[in-house]
N, C-alpha and C positions, 0 to 999 in steps of 0.2 A: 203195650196198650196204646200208647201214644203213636205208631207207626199204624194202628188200625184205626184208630181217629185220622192221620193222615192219609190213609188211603182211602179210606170212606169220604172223606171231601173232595177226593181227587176225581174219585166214582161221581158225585156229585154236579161235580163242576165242568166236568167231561160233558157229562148227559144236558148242563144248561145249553152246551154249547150249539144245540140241533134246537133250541126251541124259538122259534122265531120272535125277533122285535116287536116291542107295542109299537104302534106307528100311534105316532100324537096326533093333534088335530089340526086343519090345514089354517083353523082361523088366526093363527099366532105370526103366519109367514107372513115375510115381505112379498110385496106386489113388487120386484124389479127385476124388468126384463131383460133377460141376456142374450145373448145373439149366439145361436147355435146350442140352445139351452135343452128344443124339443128334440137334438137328434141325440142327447146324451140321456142314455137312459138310466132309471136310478139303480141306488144297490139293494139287491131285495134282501141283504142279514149282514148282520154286523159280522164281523170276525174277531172281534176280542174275544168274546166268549171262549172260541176255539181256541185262538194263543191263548187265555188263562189256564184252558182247560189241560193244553198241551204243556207250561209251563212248571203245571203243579204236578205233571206227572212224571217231567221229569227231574224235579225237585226229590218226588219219593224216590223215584229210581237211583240218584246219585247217594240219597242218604242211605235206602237200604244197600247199594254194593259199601258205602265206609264200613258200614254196621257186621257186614258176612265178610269182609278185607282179612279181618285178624283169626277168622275161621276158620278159612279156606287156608291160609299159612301154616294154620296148625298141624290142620290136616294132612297136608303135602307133607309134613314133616316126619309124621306118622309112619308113613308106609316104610315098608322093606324095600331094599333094593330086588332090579328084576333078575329074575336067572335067565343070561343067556341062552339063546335059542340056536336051535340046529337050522344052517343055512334051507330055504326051501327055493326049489327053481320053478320059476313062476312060468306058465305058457306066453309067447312076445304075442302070439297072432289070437289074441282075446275075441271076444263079442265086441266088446268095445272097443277094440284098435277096429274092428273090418266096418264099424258102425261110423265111427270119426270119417274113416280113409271112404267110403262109398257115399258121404256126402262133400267132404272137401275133394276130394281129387274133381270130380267133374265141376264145382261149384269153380274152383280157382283155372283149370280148363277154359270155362264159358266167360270167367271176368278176362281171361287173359284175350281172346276172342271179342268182343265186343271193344276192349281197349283197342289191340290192333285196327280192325274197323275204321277208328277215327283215322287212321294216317293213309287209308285208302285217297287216291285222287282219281 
């Protein structure tokens, strides 16, 4: 119960974090002028919102893995050992080997070409 209360704030606090600042009223500021004040432009939202938001999420995150730690150990414990498998000979020249090899070959080619280049005179 208390991990649904925690993550319902967390939902909570996340979504504050999109919702933009009240901006106060300008009549409270100081009138003192700074030198290179108009080319600094201001910030349009806070970011705490988001570090809180972010913070509390992963506050739940760290507690729920303690909370599943002694579960998952159990678990692992559980199982049967596996039974040995019959060797299987895999094909070397894959899809994927000719996919790697037909973009690196030419790619390391063209850098080693353009390197060269420079020592041209």
């Amino acid at each position: 119960m208390a991990l649904r209360v925690v993550s319902f704030l967390a939902l909570c606090s996340s979504v504050v974090a999109f919702v933009p600042p009240v901006h106060t009223s300008t009549k409270y500021q100081a009138a003192v002028s700074v030198p290179g004040a108009a080319e600094m432009p201001e910030e349009a939202s806070s970011w705490s919102p988001l570090f809180a938001g972010a913070s509390v999420g992963y506050a739940v995150a760290a507690v729920s893995t303690v909370l599943r730690q002694g579960r998952v150990a159990r678990k692992a414990e559980q199982q049967t050992p596996a039974v040995a498998r019959t060797p299987v000979a895999y094909p070397i020249f894959t899809f994927r080997w000719l996919a790697v090899h037909a973009l690196v070959v030419p790619t390391v080619f063209f850098l080693g070409a353009i390197s060269s280049m420079q020592f041209i005179q």
